[in-house]
Backbone as CSV, one residue per row, in Angstrom:
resi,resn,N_x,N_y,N_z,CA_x,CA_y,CA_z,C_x,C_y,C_z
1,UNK,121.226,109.790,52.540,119.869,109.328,52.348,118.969,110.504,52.004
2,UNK,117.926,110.147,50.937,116.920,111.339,50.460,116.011,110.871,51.695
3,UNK,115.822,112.373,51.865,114.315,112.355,52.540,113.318,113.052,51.698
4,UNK,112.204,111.979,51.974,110.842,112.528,51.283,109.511,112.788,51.916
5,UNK,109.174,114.031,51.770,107.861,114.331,52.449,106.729,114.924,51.446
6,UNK,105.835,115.114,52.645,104.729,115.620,51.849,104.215,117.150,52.621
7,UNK,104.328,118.211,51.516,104.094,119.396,52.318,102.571,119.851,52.794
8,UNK,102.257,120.086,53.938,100.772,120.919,54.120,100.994,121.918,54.611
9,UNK,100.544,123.054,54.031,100.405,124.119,54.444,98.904,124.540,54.751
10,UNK,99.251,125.782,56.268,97.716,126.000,56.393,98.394,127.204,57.484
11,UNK,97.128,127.722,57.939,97.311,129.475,58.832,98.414,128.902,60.319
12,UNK,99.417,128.702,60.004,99.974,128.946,61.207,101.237,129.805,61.637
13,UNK,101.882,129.759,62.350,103.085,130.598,62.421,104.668,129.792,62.116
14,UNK,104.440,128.539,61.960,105.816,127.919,62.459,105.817,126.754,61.225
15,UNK,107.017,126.126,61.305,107.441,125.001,60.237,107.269,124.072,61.213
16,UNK,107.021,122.973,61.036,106.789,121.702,62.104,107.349,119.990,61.016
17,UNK,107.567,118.934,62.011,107.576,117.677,61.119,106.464,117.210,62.114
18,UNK,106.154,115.794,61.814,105.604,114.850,61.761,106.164,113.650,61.048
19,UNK,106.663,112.312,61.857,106.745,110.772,61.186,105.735,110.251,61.423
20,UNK,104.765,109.624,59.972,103.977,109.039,60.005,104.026,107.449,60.595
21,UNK,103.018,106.947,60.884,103.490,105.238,61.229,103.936,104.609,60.161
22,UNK,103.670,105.300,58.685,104.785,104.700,57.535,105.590,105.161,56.821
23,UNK,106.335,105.937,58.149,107.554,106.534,57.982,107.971,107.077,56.985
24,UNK,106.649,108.141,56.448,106.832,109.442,55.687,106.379,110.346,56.770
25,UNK,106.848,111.731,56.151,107.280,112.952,56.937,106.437,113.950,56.099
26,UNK,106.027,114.310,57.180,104.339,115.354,57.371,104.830,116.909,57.879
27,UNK,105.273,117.601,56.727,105.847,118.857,56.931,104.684,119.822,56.902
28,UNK,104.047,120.814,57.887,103.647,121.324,58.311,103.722,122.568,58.070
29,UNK,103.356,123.356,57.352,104.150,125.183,57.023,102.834,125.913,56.960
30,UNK,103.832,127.261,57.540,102.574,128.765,57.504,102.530,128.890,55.680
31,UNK,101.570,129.368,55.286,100.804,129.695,53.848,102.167,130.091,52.984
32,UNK,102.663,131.509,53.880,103.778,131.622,53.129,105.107,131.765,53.341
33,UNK,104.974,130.113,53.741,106.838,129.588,53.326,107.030,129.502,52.070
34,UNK,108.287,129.663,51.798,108.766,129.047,50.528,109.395,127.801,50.511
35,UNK,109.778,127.263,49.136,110.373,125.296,49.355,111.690,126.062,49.456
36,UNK,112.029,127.023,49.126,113.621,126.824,50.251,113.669,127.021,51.247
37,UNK,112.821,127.747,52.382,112.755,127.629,53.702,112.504,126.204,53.758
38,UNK,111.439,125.561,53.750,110.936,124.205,54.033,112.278,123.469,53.865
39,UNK,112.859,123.353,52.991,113.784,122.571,52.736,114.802,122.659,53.875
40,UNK,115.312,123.815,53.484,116.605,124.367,54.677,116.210,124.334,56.243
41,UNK,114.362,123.970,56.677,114.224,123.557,58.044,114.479,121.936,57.882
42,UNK,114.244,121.280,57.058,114.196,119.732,57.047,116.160,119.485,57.019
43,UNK,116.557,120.228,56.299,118.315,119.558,56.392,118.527,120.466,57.948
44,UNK,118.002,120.891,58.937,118.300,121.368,60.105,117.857,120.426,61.162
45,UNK,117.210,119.157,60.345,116.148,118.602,61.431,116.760,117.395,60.816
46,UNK,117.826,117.020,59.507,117.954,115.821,59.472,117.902,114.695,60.131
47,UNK,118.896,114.900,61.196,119.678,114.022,62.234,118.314,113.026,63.290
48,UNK,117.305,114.203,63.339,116.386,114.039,64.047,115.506,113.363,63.745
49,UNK,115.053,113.455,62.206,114.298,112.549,61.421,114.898,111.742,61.600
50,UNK,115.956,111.076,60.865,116.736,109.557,60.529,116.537,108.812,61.963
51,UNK,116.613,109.523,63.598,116.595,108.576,64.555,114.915,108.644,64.909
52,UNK,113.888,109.614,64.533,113.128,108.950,64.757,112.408,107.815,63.332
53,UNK,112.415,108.501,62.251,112.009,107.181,61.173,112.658,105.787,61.608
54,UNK,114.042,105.576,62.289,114.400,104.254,62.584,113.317,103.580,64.038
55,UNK,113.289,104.914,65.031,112.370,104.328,65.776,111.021,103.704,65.465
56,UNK,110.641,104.524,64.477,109.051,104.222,64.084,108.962,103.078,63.551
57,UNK,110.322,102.659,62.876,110.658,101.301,61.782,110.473,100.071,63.130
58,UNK,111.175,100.281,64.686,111.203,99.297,65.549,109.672,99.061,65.764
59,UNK,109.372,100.492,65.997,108.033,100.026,66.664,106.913,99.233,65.359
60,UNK,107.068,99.761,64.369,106.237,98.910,63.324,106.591,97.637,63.504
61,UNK,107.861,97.398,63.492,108.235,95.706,63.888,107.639,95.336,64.939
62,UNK,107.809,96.003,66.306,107.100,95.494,67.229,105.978,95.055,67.389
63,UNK,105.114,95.738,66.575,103.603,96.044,66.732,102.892,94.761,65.796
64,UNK,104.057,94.529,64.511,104.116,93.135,63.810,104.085,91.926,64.479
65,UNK,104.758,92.063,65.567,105.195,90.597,66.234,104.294,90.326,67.512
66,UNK,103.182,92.136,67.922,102.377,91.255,69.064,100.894,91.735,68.861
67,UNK,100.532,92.063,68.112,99.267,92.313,67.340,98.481,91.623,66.423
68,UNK,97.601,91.923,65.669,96.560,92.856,65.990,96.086,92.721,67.319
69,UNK,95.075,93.345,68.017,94.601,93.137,69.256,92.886,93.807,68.491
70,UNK,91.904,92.637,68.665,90.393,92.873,68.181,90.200,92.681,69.171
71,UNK,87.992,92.703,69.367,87.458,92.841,70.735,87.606,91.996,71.668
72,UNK,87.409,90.759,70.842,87.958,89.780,71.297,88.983,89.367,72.296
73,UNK,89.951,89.950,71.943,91.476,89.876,72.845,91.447,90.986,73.767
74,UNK,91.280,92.255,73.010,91.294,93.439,74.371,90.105,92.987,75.286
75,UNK,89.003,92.412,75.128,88.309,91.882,76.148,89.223,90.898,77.570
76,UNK,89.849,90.199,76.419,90.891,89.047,77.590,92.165,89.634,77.918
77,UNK,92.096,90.593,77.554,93.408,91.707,78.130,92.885,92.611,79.397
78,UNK,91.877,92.896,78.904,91.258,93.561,80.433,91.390,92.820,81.436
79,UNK,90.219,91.778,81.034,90.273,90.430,82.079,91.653,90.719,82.959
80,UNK,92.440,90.283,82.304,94.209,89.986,82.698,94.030,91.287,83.594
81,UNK,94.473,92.089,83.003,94.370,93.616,84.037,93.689,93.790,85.287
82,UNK,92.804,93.721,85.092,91.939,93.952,85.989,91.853,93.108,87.605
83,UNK,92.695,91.709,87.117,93.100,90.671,87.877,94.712,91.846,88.730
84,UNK,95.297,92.052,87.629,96.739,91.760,87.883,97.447,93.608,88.043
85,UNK,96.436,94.431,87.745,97.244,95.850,88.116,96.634,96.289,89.158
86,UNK,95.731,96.129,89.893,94.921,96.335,91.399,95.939,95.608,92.698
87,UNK,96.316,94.046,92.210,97.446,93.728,92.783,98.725,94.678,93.096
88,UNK,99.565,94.680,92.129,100.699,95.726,92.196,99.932,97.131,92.958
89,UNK,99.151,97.780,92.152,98.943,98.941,93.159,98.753,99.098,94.782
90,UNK,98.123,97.856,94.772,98.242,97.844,96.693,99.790,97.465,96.890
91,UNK,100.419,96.579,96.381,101.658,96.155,96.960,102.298,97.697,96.824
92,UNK,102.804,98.362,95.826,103.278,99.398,95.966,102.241,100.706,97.058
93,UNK,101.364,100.926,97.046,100.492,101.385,97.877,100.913,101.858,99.368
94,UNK,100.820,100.251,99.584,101.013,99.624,101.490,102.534,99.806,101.860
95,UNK,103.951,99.961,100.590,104.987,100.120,100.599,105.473,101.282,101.191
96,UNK,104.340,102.047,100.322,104.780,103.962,100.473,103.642,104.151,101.248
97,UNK,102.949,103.266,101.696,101.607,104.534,103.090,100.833,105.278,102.047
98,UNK,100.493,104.906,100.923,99.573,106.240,99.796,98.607,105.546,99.938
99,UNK,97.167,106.212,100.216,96.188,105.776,99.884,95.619,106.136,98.802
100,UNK,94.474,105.870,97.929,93.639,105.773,96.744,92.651,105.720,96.610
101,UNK,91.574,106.164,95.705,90.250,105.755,95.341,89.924,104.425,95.046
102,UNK,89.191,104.766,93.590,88.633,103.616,92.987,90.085,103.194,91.328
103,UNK,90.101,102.087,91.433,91.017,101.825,90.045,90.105,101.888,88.953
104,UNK,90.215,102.425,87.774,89.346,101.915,86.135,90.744,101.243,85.881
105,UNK,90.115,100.335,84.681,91.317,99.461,83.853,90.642,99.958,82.494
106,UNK,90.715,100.710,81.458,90.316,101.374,80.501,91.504,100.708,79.143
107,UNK,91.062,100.546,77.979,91.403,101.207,76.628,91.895,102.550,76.434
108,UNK,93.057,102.637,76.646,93.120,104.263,76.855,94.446,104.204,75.233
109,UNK,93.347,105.471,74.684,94.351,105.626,73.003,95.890,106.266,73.317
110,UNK,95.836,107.188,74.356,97.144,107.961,74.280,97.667,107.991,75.486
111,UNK,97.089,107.540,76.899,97.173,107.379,77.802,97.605,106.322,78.938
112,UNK,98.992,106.023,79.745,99.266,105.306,80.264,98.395,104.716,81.627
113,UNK,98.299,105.892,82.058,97.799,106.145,83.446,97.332,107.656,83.988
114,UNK,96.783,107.729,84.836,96.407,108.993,85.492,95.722,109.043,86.722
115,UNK,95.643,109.916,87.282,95.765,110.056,88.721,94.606,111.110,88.775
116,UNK,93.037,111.264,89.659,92.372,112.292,89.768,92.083,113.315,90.842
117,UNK,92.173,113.902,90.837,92.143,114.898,92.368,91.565,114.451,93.092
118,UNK,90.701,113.483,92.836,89.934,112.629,93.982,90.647,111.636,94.506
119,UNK,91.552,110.715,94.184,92.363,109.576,94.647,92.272,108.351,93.440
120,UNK,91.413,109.172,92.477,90.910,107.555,91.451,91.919,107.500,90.661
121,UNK,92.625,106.152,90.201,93.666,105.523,88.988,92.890,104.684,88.168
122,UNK,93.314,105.580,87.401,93.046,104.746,85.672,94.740,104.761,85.241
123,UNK,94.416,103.127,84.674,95.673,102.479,83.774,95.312,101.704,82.084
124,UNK,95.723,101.535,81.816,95.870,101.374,80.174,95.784,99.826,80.221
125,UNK,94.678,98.686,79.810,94.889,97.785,80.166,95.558,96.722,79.205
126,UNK,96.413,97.384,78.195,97.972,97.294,77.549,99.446,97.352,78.152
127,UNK,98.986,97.513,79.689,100.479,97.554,80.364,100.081,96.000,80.791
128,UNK,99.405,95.295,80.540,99.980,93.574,81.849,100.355,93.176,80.410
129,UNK,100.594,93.601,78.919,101.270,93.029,78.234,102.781,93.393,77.723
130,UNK,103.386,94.168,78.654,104.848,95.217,78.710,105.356,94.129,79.900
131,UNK,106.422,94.186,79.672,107.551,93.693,80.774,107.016,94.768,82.354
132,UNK,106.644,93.699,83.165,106.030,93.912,84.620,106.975,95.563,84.970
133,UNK,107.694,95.728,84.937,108.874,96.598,85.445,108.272,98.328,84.586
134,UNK,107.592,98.133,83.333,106.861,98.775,82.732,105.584,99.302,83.768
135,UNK,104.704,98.406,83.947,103.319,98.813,84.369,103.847,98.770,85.665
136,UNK,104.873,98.576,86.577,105.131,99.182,87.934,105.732,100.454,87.586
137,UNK,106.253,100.943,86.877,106.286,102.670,86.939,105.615,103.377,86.391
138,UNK,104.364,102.757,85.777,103.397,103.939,85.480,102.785,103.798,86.951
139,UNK,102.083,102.785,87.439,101.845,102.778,89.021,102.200,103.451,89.750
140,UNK,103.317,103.154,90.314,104.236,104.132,91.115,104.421,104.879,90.700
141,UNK,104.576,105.812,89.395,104.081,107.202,89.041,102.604,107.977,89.401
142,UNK,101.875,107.524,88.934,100.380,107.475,89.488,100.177,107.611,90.881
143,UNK,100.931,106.036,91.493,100.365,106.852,93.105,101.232,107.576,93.498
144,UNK,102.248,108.539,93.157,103.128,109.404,93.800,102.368,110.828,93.477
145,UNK,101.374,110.213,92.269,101.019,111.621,92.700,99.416,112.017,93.715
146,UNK,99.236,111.020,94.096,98.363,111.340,95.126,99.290,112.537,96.075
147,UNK,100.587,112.522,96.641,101.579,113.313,97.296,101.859,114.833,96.706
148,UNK,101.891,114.388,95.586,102.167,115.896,94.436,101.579,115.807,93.172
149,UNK,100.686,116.381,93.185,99.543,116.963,91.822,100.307,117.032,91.012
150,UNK,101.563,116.982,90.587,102.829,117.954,89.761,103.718,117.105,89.010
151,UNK,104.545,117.579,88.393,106.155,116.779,88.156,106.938,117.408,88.981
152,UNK,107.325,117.974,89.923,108.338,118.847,90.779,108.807,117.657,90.888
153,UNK,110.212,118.140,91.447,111.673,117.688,91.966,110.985,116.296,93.477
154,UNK,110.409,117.028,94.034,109.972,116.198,94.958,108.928,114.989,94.602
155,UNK,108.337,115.530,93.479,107.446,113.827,93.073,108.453,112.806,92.498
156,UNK,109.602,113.560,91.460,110.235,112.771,91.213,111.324,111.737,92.098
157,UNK,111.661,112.603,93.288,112.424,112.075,94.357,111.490,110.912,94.946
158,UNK,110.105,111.232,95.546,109.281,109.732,95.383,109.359,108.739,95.111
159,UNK,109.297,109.272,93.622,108.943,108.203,92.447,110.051,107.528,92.358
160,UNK,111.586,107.795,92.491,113.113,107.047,92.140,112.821,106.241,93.822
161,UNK,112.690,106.668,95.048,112.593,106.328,96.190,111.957,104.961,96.073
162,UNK,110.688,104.865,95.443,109.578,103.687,95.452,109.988,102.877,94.339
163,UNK,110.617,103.547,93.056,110.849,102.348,92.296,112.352,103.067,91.478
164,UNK,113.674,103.021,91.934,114.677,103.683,91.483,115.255,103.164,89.732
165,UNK,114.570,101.992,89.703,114.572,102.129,87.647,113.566,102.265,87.228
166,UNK,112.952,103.762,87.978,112.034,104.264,86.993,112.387,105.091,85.452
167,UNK,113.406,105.520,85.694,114.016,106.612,84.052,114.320,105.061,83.099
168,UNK,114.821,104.158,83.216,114.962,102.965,82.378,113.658,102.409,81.926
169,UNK,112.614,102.309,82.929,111.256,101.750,82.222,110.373,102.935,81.612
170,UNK,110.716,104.239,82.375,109.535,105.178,81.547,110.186,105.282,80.179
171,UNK,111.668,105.436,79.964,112.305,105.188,78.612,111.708,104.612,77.705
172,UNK,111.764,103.230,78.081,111.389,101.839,77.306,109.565,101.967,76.327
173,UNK,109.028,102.299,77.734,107.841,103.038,77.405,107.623,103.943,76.380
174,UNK,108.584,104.801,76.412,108.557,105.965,75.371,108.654,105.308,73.655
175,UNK,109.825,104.545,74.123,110.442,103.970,72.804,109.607,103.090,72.310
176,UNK,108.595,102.114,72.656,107.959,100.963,72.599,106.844,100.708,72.878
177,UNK,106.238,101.934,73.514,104.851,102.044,73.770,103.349,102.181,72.487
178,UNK,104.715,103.127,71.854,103.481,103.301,70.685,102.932,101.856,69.551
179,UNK,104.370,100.879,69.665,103.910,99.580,69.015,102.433,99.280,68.953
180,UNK,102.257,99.345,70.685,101.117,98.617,71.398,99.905,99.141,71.308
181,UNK,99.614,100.705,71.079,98.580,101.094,70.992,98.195,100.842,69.333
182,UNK,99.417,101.011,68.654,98.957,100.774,67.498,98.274,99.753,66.805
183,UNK,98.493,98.429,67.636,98.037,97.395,67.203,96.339,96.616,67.640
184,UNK,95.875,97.921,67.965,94.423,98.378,68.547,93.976,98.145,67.330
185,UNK,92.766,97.435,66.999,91.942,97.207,65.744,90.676,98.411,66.723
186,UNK,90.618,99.597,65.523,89.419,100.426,65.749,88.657,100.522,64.441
């Protein structure tokens, strides 16, 4: 298979890609590369392109089959949220003894969830439309870290403790998440 991109160059130090959401490739170069470097980094990166352009191809499908989302709907998506991820957080909460602040249910562009040095959770109110098993491990990620500010070994031991298919849903997330934001009318 040819691959085809489009080169930009500008002041930096390094060769980089980028897959666009229409799965052209956004090659990135210091002023002075040459197209046989560029080239000879892209056949080094083949393998890597082809599995993510196929991913980007799922998630465009995905994003086909549960979108657009206008004000309209993200209005009645909050709604939903706002009902239904305050729930889960106490149930998981009262499970593990973590206490918490205040919840936001936000529009968040790049953001699942987050946790503030104060005790406050903000969630993405695009997870009550993911398979439940989804928006319980950004949760239970979130409140584990009221325990540890961090990713260390020990938040993660938590986090498998309170919900042990967490690496299967944060996966899923990874792979399938971006559908959903994409289908954000801005």
């Amino acid at each position: 298979m040819q691959i085809k991109y489009v080169i930009k160059k500008s002041k930096r130090r390094s060769i980089s890609l980028e897959i666009q959401g229409d799965c052209s490739i956004l090659v990135k170069a210091p002023w002075f590369s040459t197209e046989k470097e560029i080239i000879e980094f892209i056949e080094t990166k083949r393998s890597w392109i082809l599995k993510h352009i196929e991913q980007t191809k799922r998630q465009n499908e995905l994003a086909g089959n549960i979108g657009p989302f206008d004000e309209k709907r993200i209005r009645a998506i909050k709604r939903q949220a706002r009902k239904i991820i305050p729930e889960r957080v106490r149930f998981y909460a009262e499970r593990a003894g973590i206490t918490y602040g205040r919840i936001f249910i936000r529009l968040q562009k790049t953001c699942w969830g987050s946790c503030s040095a104060e005790g406050n959770l903000n969630f993405n109110c695009l997870l009550v439309l993911m398979p439940q098993e989804v928006m319980d491990s950004i949760i239970v990620h979130e409140l584990c870290h009221r325990h540890h500010m961090n990713h260390s070994k020990e938040f993660y031991e938590e986090v498998y403790a309170l919900f042990p298919e967490y690496k299967k849903w944060n996966k899923w997330i990874k792979e399938n998440g971006q559908a959903y934001l994409s289908c954000v009318v801005r």
